[in-house]
Wavefront OBJ file of the C-alpha trace (Angstrom):
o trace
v 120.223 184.106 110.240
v 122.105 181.500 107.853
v 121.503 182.180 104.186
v 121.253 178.937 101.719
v 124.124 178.871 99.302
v 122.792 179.562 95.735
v 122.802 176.873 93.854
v 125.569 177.626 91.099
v 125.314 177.656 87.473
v 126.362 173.685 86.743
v 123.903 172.608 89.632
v 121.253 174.601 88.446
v 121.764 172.778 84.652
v 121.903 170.042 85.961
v 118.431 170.486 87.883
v 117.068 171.571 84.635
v 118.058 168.298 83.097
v 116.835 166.183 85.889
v 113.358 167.931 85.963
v 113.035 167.646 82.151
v 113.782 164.334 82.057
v 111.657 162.765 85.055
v 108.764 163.044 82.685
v 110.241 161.233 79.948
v 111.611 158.609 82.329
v 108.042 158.080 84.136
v 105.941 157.689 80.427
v 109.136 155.188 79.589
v 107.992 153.050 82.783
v 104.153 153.619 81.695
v 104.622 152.231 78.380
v 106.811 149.237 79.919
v 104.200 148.500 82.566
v 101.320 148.058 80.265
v 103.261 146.493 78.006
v 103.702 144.309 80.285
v 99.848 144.216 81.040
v 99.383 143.746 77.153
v 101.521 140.866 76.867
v 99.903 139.452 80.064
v 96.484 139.893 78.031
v 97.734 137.898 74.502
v 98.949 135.136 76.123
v 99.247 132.357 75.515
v 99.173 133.295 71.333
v 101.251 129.703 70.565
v 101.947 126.543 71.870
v 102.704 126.235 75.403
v 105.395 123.871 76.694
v 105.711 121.834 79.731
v 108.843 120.196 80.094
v 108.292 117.100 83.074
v 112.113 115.743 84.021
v 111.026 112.155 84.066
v 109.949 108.971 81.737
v 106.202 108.927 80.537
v 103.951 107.239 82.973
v 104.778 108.119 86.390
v 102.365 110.341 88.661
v 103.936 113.804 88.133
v 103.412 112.921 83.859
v 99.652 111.853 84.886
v 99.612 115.248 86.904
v 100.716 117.785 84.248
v 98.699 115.797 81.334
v 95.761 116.575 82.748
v 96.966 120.058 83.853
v 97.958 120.176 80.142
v 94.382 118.889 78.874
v 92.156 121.548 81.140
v 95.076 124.669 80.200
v 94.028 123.500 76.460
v 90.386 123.834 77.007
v 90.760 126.959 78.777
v 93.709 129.026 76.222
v 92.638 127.853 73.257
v 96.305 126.738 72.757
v 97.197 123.627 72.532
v 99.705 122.473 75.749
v 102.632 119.902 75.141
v 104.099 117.657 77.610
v 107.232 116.539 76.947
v 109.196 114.205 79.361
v 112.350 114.956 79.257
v 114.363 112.435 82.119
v 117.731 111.728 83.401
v 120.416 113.321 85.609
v 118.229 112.750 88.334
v 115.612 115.608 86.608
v 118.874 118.162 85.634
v 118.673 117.518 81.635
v 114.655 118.497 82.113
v 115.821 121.728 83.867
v 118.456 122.849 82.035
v 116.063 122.872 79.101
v 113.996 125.227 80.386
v 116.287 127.264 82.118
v 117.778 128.232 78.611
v 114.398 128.806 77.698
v 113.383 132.575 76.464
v 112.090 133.745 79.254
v 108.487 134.936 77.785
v 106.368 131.727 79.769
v 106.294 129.531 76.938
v 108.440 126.593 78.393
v 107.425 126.087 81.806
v 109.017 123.182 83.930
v 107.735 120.510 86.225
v 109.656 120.139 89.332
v 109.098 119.283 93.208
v 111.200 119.251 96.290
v 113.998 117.168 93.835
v 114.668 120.907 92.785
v 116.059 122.171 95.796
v 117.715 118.140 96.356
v 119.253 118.591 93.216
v 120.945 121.956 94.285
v 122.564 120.482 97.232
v 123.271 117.284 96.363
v 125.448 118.285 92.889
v 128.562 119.640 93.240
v 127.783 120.948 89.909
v 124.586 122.171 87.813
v 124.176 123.244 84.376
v 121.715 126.247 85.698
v 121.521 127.871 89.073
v 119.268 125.801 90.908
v 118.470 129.275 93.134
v 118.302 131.794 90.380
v 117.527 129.804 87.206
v 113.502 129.511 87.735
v 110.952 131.903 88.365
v 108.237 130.299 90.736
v 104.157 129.661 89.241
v 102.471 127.793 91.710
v 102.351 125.024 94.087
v 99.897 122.545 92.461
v 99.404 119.358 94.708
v 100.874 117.678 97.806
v 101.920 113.955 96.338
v 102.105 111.756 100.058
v 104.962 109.690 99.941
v 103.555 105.811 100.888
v 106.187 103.268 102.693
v 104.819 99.639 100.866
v 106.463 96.230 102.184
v 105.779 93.150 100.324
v 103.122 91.228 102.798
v 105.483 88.342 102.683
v 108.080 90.177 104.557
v 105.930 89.595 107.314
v 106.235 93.384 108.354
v 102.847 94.469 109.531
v 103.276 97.755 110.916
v 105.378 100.840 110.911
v 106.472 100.203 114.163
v 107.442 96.455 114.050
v 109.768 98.116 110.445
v 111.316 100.212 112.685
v 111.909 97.401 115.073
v 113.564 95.462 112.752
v 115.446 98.126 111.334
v 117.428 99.159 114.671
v 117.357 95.270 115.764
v 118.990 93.565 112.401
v 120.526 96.632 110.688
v 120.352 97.054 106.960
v 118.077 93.872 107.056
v 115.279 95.784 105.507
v 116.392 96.132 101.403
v 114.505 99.277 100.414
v 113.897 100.428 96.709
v 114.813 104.203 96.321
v 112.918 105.445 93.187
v 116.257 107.184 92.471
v 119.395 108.146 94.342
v 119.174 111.017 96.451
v 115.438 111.598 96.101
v 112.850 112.249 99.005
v 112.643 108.487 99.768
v 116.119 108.490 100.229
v 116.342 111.736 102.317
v 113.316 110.934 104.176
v 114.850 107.566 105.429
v 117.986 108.926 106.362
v 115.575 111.469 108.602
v 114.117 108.450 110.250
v 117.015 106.653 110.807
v 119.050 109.684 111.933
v 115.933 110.187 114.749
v 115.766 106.701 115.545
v 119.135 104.599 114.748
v 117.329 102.189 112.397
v 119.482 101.266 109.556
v 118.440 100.289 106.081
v 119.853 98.833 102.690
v 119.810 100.642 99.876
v 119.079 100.052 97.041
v 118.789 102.623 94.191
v 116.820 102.048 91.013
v 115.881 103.995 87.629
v 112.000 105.004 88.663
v 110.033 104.294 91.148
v 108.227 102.032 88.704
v 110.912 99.453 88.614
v 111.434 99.710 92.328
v 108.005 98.488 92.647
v 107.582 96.324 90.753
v 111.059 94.765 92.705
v 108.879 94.995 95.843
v 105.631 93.097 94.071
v 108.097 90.403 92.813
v 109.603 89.943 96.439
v 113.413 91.216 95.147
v 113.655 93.715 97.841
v 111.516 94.164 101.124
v 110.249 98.144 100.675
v 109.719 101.008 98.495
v 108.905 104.550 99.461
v 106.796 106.114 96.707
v 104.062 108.588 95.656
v 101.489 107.375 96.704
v 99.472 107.146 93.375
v 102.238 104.605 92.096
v 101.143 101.811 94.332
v 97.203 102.819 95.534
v 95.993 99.961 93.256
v 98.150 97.206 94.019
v 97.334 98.450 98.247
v 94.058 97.916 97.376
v 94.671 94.628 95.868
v 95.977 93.413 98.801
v 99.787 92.589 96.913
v 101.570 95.434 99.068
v 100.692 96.394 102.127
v 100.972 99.964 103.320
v 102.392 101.214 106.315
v 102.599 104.799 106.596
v 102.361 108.031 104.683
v 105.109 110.413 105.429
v 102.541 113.641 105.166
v 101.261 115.198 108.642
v 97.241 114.074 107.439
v 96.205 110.488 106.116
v 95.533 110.669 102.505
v 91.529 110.357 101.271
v 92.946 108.000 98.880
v 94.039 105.336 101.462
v 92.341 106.814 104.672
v 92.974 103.598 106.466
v 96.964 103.743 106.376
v 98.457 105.981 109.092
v 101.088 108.909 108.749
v 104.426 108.442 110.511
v 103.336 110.190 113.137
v 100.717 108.527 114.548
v 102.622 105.040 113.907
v 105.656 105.197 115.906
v 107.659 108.367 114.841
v 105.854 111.821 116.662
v 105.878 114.918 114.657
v 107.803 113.438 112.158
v 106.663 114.937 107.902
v 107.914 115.034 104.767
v 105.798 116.625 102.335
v 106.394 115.573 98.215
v 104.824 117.921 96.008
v 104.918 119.093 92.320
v 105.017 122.431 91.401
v 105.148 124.606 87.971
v 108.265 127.135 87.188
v 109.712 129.398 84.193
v 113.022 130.656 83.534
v 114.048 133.164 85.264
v 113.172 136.766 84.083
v 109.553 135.756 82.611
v 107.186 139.215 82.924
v 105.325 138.855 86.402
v 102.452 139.535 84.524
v 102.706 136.227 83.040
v 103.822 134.072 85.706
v 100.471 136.174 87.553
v 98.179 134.629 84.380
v 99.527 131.316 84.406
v 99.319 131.494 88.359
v 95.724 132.303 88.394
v 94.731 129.948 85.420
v 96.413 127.146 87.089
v 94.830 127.624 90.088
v 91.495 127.673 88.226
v 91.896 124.469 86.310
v 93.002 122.888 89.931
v 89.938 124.161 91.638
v 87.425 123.352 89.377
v 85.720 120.234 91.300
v 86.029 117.679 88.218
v 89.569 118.182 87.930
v 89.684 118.198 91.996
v 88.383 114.731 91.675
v 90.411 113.401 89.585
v 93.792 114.746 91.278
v 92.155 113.603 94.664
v 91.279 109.764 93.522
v 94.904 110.189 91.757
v 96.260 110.530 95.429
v 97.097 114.487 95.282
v 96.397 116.665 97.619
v 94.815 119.959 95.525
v 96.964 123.278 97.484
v 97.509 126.015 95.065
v 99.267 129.638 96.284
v 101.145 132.539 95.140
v 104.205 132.309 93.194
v 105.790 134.051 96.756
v 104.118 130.755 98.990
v 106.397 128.611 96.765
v 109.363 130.558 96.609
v 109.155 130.360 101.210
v 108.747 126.379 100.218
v 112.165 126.184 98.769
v 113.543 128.837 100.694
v 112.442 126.385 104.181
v 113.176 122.904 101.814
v 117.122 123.961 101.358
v 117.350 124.732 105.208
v 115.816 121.457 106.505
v 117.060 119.078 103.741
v 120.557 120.386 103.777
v 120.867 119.472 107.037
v 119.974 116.043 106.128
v 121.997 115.153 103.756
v 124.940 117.156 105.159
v 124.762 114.474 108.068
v 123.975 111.527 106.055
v 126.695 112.724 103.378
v 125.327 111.705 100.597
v 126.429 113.556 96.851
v 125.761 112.676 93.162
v 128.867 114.226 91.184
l 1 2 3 4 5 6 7 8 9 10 11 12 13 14 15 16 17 18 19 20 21 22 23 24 25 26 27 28 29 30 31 32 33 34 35 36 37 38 39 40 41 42 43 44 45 46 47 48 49 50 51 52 53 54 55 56 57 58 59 60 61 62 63 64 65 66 67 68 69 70 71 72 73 74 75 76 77 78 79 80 81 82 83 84 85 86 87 88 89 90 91 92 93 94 95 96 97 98 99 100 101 102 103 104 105 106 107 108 109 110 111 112 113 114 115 116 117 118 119 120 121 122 123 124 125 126 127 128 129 130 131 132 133 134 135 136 137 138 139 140 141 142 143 144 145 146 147 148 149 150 151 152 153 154 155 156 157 158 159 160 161 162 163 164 165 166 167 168 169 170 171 172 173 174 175 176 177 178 179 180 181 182 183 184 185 186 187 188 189 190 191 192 193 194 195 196 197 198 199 200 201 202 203 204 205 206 207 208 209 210 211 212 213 214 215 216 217 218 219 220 221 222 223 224 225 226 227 228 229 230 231 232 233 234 235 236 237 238 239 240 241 242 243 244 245 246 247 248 249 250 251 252 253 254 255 256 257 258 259 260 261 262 263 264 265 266 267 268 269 270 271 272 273 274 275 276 277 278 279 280 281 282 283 284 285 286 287 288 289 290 291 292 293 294 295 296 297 298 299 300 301 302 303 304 305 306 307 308 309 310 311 312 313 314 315 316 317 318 319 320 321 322 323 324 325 326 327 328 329 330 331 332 333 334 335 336 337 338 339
C-alpha cells in the first residue's frame, strides 16, 4: 500500500492561511454583490443623461425624447437629451465612453456603431470594448423615396435603370458610410446596378434635395419621409426590412419587389460605458423595456414608423457581434473608409 506524503510544515501554513482567509474573501464578495444590488435599488438618485450623436430633429432625437419623457415619469428624475453630432456620430460616443461608468450617461447608437468601427481607421474609444449594451429599443425600416417626377415607379424598373444607364440614378446618402450607403452597395454588389452618390449632412437635407427634384433618391428612416409619402410628393418604393412597415403597409420590402431574401435592418439601441454595475444596466434594461411596452407609448413609436423589439442586454451584444461580420464584408468589397 502507498502512503500519502505528509504535507510539510510550509504547506500546512499555508493551508491554514488559505482556509482562514476563504471566509473573509467570500463576505468581501457578499458585501460587493449587494452593494451592487443597493446601488441597483437608488438609482437613478440624479439626473440621467442621454447623449443622441446627431442634430435635434431627426427620428432617433424624436425616439429618445419620448423615451426620455416616459423614464421621467417613471424615476422621478428628470432625463436630458442632449444631441451631440458630427464625426459621423464619434464626438457623441466618445462622450460617453469617458463617461463614469455608474449609468448616468447613456448613449444613443444603432448599426452606425459597429459602421463606425470598421469604417475608421481610427476611433477615439474602442468601438468593441468602449460600451456596455442596455437594450435594443425599435427596428427604424429604412424607406427608398424617388421624386415621382423621375418617372421611377417601382423597385424593379430602379433597378432597371440602375444596371441599364449606370450611375444615372443620383441618390442622397443621409451621411457617408451610413446604412443607406452600405445597403446600396449590397444591392448593387448582388445585382450590378450602379448608382451616384451623393453624400449630404442629414438625411433631412437629402430630402429635402429629393422633394426639390436636385437628386433622384434618398434612402431614409422611414419616419423622415412617411408624411410627404402620404402626400403624394415622394413616392415610395421599398423598405429594406424583411416585413412591410404598419406605417406604410402598402409599400413593399426589397424582397418581394425584385431583390429575394434581400434585409437590412436600422435600429436604435441604448448603451453605457463600459464597466457600468450589471445591476444597473439590468434596471435600466427592464425600465426601458417597460416604458416601450406600455401600449400608449407603443402607439406612438408605431405611427412614428418604429418597430417596438426590446431584449436582453446579451440579444444586442449577438446584434453587433452578427452586424461587424456581415457589414465588414460589405464595405471591405465596396472599399469604402472615412479617415
Amino acid at each position: 500500500m502507498t502512503s500519502l506524503p505528509f504535507p510539510t510544515r510550509g504547506a500546512r501554513h499555508a493551508l491554514l492561511r488559505a482556509t482562514l482567509a476563504a471566509p473573509v474573501l467570500l463576505a468581501a464578495l457578499a458585501v460587493s454583490a449587494q452593494a451592487a444590488t443597493d446601488e441597483a435599488a437608488g438609482f437613478p438618485s440624479k439626473p440621467v443623461h442621454i447623449v443622441v450623436p446627431v442634430a435635434a430633429g431627426g427620428s432617433a432625437d424624436k425616439l429618445t425624447r419620448l423615451i426620455a419623457e416616459r423614464l421621467t415619469e417613471r424615476w422621478g428624475q428628470s432625463v436630458v437629451v442632449e444631441n451631440l453630432g458630427g464625426a459621423s456620430g464619434t464626438i457623441g460616443a466618445a462622450r460617453v465612453a469617458k463617461s463614469p461608468a455608474d449609468g448616468y450617461t447613456l448613449l444613443q447608437q444603432g448599426e452606425g456603431l459597429t459602421l463606425n468601427g470598421i469604417l475608421f481607421d481610427r476611433l477615439p474609444y474602442d468601438g468593441q470594448k468602449a460600451f456596455t449594451p442596455v437594450i435594443k429599443a425599435v427596428v427604424n425600416p429604412q424607406i427608398l423615396v424617388v421624386n415621382p417626377k423621375t418617372g421611377i415607379g417601382d423597385f424593379r424598373a430602379y433597378l432597371a435603370r440602375a444596371k441599364a444607364r449606370p450611375h444615372s440614378i443620383s441618390l442622397g446618402l443621409p451621411g457617408n458610410g451610413g446604412i443607406a450607403h452600405v445597403a446600396h452597395e449590397m444591392i448593387g454588389q448582388e445585382t450590378g446596378a450602379q448608382f451616384n452618390y451623393i453624400p449630404y449632412s442629414g438625411g433631412g437635407p437629402a430630402t429635402l434635395d429629393v422633394l426639390a427634384g436636385h437628386v433622384d433618391a434618398t434612402l431614409i428612416t422611414l419616419a423622415a419621409v412617411t408624411d410627404h409619402v402620404r402626400a403624394g410628393k415622394l413616392r415610395a418604393l421599398a423598405v429594406t426590412t424583411d416585413y412591410r412597415s404598419g406605417a406604410l403597409p402598402e409599400v413593399p420590402t426589397m424582397a418581394e419587389a425584385g431583390l429575394p431574401g434581400f434585409a437590412v435592418e436600422s435600429w436604435q439601441g441604448y448603451f453605457a460605458p463600459a464597466g457600468t454595475p450589471p445591476a444597473v444596466v439590468a434596471k435600466i434594461n427592464r425600465d426601458i423595456q417597460a416604458v416601450i411596452a406600455s401600449p400608449e407609448t407603443r402607439a406612438k413609436l408605431e405611427d412614428m414608423g418604429f418597430k417596438v423589439t426590446g431584449g436582453s442586454p446579451a440579444d444586442l451584444g449577438r446584434t453587433l457581434a452578427a452586424e461587424r461580420i456581415r457589414y465588414a464584408k460589405t464595405i471591405q468589397t465596396a472599399g469604402i473608409s472615412l479617415r
